[in-house]
C-alpha positions as CSV (number, residue, x, y, z in Angstrom):
1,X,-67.7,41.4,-13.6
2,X,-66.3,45.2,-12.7
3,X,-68.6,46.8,-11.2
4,X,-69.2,50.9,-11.4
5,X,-69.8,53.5,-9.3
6,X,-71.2,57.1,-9.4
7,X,-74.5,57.8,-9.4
8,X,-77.4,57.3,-11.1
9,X,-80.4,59.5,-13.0
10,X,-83.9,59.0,-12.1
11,X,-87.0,60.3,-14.8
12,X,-90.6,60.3,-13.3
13,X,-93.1,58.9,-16.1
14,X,-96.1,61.1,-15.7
15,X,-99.1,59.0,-17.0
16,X,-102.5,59.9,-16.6
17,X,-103.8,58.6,-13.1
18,X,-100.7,56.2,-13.4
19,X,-99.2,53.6,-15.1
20,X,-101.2,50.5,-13.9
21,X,-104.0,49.2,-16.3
22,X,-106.4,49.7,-13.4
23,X,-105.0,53.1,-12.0
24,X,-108.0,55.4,-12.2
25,X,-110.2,53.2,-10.3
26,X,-107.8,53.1,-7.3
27,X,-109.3,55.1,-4.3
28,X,-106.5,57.6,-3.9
29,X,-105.7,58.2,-7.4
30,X,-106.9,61.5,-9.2
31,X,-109.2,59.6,-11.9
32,X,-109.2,63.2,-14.2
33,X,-105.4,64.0,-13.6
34,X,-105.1,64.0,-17.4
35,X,-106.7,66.9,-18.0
36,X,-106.1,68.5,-14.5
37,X,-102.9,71.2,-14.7
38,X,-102.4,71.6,-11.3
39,X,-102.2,68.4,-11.0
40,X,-99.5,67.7,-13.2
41,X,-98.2,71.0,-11.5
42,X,-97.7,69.4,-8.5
43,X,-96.3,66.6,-9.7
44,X,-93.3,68.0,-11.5
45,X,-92.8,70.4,-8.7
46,X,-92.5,67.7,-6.0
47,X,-90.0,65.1,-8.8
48,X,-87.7,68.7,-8.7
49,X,-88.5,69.0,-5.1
50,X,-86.7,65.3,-5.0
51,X,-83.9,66.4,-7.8
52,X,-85.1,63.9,-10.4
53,X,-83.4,64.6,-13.8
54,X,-86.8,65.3,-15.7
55,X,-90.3,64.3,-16.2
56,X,-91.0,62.2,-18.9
57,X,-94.5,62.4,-21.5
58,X,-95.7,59.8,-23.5
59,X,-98.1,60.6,-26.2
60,X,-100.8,58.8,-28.7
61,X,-102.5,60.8,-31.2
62,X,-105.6,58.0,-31.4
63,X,-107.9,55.3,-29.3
64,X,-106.3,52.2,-28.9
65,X,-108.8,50.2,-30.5
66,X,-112.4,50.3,-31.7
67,X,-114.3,48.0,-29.3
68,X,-116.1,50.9,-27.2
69,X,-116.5,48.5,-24.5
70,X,-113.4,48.2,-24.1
71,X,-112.0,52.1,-24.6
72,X,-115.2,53.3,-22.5
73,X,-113.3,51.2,-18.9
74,X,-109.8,52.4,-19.7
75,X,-110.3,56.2,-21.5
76,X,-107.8,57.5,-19.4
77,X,-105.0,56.3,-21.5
78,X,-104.3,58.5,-24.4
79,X,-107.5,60.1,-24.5
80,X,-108.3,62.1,-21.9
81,X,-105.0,63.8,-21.7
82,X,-103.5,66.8,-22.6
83,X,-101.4,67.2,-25.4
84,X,-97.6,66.9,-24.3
85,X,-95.5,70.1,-25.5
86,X,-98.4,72.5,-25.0
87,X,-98.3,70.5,-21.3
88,X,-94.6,71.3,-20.9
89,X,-94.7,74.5,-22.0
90,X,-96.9,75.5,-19.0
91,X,-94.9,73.6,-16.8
92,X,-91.5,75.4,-17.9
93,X,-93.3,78.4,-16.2
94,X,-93.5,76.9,-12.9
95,X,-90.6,74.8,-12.3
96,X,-86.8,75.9,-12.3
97,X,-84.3,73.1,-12.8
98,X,-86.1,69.7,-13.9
99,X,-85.7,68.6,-17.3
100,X,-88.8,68.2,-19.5
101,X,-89.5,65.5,-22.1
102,X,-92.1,64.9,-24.4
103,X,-92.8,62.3,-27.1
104,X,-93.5,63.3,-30.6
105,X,-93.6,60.9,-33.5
106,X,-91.7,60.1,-36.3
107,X,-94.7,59.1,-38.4
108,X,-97.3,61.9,-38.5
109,X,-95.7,64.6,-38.3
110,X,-93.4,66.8,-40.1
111,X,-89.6,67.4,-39.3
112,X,-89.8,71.1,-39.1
113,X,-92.8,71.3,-36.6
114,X,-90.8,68.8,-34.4
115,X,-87.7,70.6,-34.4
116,X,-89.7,74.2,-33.9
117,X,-91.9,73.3,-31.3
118,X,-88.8,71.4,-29.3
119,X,-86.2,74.6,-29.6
120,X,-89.2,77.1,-28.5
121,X,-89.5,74.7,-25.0
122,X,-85.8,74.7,-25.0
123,X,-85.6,78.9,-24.9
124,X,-88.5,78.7,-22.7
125,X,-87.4,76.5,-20.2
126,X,-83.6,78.2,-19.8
127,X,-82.2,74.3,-21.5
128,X,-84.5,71.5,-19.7
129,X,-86.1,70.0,-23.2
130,X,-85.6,66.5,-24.7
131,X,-87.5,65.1,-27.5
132,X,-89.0,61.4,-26.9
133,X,-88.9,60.1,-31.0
134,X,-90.8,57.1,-31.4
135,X,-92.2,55.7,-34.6
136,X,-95.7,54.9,-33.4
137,X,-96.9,51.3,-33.4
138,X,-100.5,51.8,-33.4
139,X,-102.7,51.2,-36.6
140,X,-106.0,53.6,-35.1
141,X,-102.9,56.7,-35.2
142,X,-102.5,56.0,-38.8
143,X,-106.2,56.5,-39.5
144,X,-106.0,59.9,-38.1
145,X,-103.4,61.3,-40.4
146,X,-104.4,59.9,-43.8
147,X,-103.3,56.3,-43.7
148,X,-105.6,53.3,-44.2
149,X,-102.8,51.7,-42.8
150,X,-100.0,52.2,-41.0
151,X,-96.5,52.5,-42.5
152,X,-94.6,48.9,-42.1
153,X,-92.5,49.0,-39.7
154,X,-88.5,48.9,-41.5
155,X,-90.2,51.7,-43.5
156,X,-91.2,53.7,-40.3
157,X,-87.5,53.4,-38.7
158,X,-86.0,54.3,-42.5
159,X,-88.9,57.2,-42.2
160,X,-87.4,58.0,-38.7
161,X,-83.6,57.9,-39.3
162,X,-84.2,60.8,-41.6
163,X,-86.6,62.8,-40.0
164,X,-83.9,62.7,-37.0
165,X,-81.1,63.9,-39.0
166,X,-83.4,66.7,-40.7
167,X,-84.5,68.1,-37.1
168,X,-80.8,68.1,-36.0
169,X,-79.8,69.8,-39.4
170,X,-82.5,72.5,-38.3
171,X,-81.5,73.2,-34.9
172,X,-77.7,73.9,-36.5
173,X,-79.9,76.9,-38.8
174,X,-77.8,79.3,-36.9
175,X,-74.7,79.2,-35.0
176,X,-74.7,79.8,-31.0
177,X,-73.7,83.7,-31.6
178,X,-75.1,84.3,-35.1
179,X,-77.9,87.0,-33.7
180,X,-76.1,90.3,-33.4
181,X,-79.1,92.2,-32.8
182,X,-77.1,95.3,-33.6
183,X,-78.8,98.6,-33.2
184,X,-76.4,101.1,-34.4
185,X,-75.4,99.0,-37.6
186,X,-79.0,98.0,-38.3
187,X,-78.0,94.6,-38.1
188,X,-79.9,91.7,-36.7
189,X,-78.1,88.7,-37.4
190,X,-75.1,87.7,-38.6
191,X,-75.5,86.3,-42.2
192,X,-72.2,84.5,-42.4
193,X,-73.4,82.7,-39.2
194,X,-76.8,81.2,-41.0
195,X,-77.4,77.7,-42.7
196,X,-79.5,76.4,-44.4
197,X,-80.4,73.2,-44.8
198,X,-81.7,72.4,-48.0
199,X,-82.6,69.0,-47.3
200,X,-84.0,66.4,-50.3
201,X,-84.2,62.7,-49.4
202,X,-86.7,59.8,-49.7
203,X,-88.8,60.9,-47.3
204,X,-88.6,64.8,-46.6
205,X,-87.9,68.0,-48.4
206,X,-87.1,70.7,-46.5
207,X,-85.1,74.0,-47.3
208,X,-84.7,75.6,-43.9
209,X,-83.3,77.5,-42.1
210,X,-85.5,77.1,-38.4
211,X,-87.2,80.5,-37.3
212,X,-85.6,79.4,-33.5
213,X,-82.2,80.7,-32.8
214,X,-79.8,78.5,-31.3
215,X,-80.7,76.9,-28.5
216,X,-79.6,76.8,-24.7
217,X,-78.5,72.9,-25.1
218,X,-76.8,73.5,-28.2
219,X,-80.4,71.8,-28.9
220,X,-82.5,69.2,-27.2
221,X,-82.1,66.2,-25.8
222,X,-82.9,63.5,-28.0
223,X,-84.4,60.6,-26.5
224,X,-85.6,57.1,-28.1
225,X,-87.9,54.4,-26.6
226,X,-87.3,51.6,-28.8
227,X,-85.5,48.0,-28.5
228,X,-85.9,46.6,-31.8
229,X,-82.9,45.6,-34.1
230,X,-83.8,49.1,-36.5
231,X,-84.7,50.6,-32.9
232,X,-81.2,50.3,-31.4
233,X,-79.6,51.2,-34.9
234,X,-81.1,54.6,-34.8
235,X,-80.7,54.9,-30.9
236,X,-77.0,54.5,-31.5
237,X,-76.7,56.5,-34.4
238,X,-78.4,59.6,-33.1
239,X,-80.4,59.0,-29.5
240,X,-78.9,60.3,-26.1
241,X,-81.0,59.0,-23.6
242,X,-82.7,55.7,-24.3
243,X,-85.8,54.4,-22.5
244,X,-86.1,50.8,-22.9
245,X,-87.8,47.7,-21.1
246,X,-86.3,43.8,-20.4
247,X,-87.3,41.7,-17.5
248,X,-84.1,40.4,-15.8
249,X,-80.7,41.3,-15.0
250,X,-79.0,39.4,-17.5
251,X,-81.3,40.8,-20.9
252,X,-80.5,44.4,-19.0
253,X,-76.9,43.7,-19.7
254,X,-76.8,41.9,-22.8
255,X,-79.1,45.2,-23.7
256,X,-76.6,47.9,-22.3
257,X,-73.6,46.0,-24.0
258,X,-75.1,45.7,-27.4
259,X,-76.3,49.0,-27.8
260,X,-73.2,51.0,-26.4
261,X,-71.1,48.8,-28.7
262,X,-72.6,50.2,-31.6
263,X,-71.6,53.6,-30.5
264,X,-68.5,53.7,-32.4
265,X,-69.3,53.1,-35.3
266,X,-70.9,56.7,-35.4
267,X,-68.2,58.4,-34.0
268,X,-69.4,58.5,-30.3
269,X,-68.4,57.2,-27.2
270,X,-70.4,55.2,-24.1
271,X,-70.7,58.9,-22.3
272,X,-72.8,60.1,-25.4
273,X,-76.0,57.7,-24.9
274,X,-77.9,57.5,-21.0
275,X,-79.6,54.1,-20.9
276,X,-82.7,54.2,-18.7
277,X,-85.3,51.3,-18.4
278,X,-88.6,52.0,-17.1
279,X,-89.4,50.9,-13.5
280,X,-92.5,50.5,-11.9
281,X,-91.9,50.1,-8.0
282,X,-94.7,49.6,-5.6
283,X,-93.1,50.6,-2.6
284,X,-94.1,49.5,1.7
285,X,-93.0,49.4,4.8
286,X,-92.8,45.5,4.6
287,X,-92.6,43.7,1.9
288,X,-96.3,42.0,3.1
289,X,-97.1,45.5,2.8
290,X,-96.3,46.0,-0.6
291,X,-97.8,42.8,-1.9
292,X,-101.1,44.0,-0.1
293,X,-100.8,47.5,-1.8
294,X,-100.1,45.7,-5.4
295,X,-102.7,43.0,-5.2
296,X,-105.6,46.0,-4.4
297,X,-104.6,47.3,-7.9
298,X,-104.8,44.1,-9.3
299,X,-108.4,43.4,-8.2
300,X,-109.3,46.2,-10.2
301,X,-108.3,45.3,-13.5
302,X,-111.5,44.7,-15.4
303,X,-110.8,41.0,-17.3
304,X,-112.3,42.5,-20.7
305,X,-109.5,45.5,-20.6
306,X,-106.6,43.2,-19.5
307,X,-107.4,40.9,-22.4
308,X,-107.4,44.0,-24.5
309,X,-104.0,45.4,-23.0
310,X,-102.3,42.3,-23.4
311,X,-103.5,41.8,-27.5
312,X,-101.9,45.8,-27.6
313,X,-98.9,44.9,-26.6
314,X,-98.3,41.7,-28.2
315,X,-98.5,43.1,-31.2
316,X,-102.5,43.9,-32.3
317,X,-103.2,40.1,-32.2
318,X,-106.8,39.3,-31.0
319,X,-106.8,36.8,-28.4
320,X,-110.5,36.6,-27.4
321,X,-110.5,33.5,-28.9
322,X,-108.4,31.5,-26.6
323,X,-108.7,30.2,-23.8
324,X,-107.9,32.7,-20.5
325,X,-106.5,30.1,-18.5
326,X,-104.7,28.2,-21.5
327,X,-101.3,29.5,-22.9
328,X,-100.0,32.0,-25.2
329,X,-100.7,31.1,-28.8
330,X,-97.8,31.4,-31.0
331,X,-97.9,34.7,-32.6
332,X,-97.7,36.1,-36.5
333,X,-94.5,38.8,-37.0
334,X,-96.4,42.3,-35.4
335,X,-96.2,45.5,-37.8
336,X,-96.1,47.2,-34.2
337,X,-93.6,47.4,-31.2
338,X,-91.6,44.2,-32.0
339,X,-89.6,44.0,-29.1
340,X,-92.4,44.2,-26.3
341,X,-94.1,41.8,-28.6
342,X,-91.0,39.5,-28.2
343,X,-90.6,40.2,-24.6
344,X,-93.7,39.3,-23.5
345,X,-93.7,36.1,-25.4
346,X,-90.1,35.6,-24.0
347,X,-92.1,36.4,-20.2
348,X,-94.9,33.6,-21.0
349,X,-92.8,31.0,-22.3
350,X,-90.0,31.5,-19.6
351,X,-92.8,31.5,-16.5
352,X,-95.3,29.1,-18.3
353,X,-97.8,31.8,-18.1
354,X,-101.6,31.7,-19.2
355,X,-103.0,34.4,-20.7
356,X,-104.8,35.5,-17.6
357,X,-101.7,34.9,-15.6
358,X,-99.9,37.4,-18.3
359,X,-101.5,40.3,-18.8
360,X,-102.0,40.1,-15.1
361,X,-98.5,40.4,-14.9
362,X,-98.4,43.3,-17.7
363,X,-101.1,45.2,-16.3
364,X,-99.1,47.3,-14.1
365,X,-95.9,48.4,-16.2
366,X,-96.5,47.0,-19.7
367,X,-93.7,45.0,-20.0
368,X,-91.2,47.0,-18.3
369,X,-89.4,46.1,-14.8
370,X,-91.8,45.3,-11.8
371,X,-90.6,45.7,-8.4
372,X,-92.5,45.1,-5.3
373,X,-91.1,45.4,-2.0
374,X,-89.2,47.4,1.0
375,X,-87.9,50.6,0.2
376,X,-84.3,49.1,0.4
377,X,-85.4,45.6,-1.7
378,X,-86.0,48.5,-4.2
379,X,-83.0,50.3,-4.1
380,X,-81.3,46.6,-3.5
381,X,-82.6,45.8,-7.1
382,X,-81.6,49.3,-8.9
383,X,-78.5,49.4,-7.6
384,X,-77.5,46.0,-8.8
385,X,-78.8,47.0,-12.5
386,X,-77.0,49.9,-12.2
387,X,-73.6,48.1,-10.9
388,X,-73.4,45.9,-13.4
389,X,-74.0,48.1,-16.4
390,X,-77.5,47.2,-16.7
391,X,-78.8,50.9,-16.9
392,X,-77.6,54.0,-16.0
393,X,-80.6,55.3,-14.5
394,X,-84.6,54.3,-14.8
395,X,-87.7,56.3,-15.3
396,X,-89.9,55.8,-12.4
397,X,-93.2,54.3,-13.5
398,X,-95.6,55.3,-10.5
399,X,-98.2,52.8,-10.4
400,X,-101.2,55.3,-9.4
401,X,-100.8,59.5,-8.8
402,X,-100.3,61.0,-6.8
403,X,-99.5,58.7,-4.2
404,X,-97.2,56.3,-6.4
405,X,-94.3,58.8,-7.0
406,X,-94.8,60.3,-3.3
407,X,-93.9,57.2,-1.9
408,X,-91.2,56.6,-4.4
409,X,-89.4,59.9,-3.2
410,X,-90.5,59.9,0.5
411,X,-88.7,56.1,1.1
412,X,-86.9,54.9,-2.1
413,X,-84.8,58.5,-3.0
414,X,-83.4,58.6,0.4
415,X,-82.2,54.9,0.7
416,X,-80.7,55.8,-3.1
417,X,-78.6,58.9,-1.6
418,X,-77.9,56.8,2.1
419,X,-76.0,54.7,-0.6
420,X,-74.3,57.4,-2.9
421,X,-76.2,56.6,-5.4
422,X,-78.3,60.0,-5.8
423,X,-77.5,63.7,-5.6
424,X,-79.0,65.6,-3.0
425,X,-79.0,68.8,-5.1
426,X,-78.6,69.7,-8.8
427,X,-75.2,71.1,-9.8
428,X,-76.3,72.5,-13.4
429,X,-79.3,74.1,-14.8
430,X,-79.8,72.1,-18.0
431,X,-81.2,68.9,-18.8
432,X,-77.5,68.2,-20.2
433,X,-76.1,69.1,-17.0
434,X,-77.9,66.6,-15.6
435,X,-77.5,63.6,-17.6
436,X,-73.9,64.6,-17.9
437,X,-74.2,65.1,-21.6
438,X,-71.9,67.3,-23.7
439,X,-72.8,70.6,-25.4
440,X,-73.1,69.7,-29.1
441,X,-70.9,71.9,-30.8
442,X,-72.4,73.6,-34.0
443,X,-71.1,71.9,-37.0
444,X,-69.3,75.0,-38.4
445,X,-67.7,75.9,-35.0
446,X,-66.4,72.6,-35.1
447,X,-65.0,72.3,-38.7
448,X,-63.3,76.1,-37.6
449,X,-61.9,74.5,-34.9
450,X,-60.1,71.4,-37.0
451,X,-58.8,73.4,-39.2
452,X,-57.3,75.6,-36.9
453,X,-55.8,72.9,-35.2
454,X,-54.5,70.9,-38.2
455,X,-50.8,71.3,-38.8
456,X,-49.8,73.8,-41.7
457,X,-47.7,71.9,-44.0
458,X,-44.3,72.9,-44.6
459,X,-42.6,73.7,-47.9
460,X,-40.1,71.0,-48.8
């Protein structure tokens, strides 16, 4: 197999107290960091300190579950956090160069807030905004926005496919120089320059044009977390940066070769689309060191919440009533995330894991890439995804904060750039720049352009 080189982009996942089940209770974690803005601060000013493309949001607009046993040991996650634009917007104030992600979902809410709320971050942030889009998987969101039930899941993805092409349509309202702002003509904007959408489909109505000029990116990143069949259909139609999960090498490049081989067919090419798996590294001076550092986060996790992460992520299916120590029932077809459903049935079945044994091992990173070792076992293991066109970069899951992501940038980043594989300074200021992303032209520049560069036909 050829094998790349250049270099490779690194997210930091921001989770609340960080991404292990158990992460709160750890000694040296901040147990209120969700709610704590200098916190966060911090954070995002020591992953631009370390030249990491951007800092990545998650977001859930609901419990996940109703057992109040079971939320009242693990309310950090999703509910005791702050809400993730109005979170980036305040960091945009105090950070210079590191891009800024959020997630926002396709299923409750509307395309024009989404596309509003993302080009106002843009201006504010001088070009550092991506939008996360996912569909939501989880039923208790539904029951907050006037659902009894949530929407199935091909119906959420056709849902999503046009809300992404109705926020794109608004952030091309106006062309890149349509605001004249002319004083002496009394002229604000140019009206030739404005365009409105006018949108009716299946799903959304919407007449436009966006009250945000155009933005610094051309407009935001857009960024998709989904590895379903209808997930990778609408990463490849319209996503830039993917964040994705699969356990070993050889799903990682199966994964990377199936989705930039749909490119094509939408008119783009393997340069459009950033491929980043989450990681979750646990990081030592030995690897003894590690282990010792992973299993005292393991010893935390409280059997009644792992249980309860596990039936999350497997698709909503109760498994109280099997045995811990027995194996993985074979599960009905989820209405939720489908592929982590499938990959942690793939995990069991591949390790003979109980169901103890399993949400033990998807405690820490739910599913996504668990590494635990030396600082250069680490890098050993990203580089090798990334050399084989596994990934193009990874969003670092730390598995407590603050400590989790220090150690990630005070060993890990500098074996990265020993190796080449890292910058050791930004060379733009957008989140584009960063990624390596083009500038999407506005759709009327570009039609201008073809047709001044199509031959005039000459008289016979």
């Amino acid at each position: 197999m050829t094998q790349r080189s250049g270099q490779i982009s690194l997210g930091a996942f921001l989770y609340p107290a960080g991404h292990h089940i158990a992460a709160w209770r750890h000694p040296e974690a901040q147990a209120d960091g969700g709610i704590d803005f200098r916190f966060y601060a911090d954070l995002a000013r020591a992953a631009e300190a370390a030249k990491f493309d951007l800092i990545f949001l998650a977001d859930g607009a609901g419990t996940r579950g109703d057992n109040v046993d079971v939320l009242s040991r693990v309310a950090h996650s999703y509910q005791a956090q702050l809400e993730p634009l109005t979170l980036l917007s305040a960091l945009s104030a105090v950070t210079e160069r590191i891009g800024l992600v959020a997630t926002a979902s396709t299923s409750f809410n509307e395309p024009y807030h989404v596309a509003r709320k993302f080009a106002s971050l843009d201006h504010l942030s001088g070009g550092r905004a991506g939008w996360n889009v996912v569909t939501t998987g989880n039923e208790h969101e539904a029951r907050n926005f006037n659902l009894d039930k949530h929407y199935a899941h091909a119906d959420r993805y056709a849902r999503a496919k046009e809300f992404v092409e109705v926020v794109t349509g608004l952030w091309n309202s106006w062309e890149d120089d349509a605001f004249v702002r002319d004083k002496e003509r009394g002229i604000f904007y140019d009206r030739d320059k404005r365009h409105v959408l006018n949108h009716r489909g299946e799903h959304f109505k919407v007449q436009g044009p966006l009250s945000v000029s155009r933005t610094p990116q051309g407009h935001p990143v857009v960024v998709q977390a989904g590895s379903s069949e209808a997930g990778k259909e609408l990463a490849a139609r319209s996503g830039e940066v993917v964040f994705t999960a699969q356990q070993t090498l050889e799903e990682a490049v199966a994964f990377y070769a199936d989705l930039k081989g749909r490119l094509a067919r939408y008119g783009r090419t393997h340069d459009d689309l950033r491929v980043m798996p989450g990681v979750f590294p646990v990081v030592g001076a030995s690897e003894a060191e590690a282990r010792e550092k992973f299993e005292q986060l393991q010893a935390l996790i409280d059997p009644v919440v792992g249980l309860s992460l596990l039936s999350t992520i497997a698709g909503g299916v109760d498994l109280s009533a099997y045995p811990l120590d027995g194996p993985i029932p074979d599960l009905p077809e989820t209405n939720g995330t489908k592929s982590r459903q499938q990959l942690v049935i793939d995990l069991a079945r591949r390790e003979n894991l109980t169901i103890r044994q399993l949400y033990q091992r998807v405690a820490g990173a739910r599913g996504h890439w668990q590494i635990v070792g030396t600082a250069e076992q680490i890098a050993d293991e990203l580089e090798e995804r990334f050399r084989h066109y596994g990934a193009d970069g990874y969003n670092i899951m730390a598995p407590f904060l603050p400590g989790g992501l220090h150690d990630f940038i005070a060993h890990v980043i500098p074996e990265l750039r020993r190796r080449g594989l890292y910058r050791t300074e930004y060379t733009g200021t957008t989140l584009r720049d960063h990624l390596g992303l083009k500038r999407p032209a506005h759709p009327a520049a570009a039609t201008a352009q073809s047709t001044q560069a199509a031959p005039v036909a000459q008289p016979a």
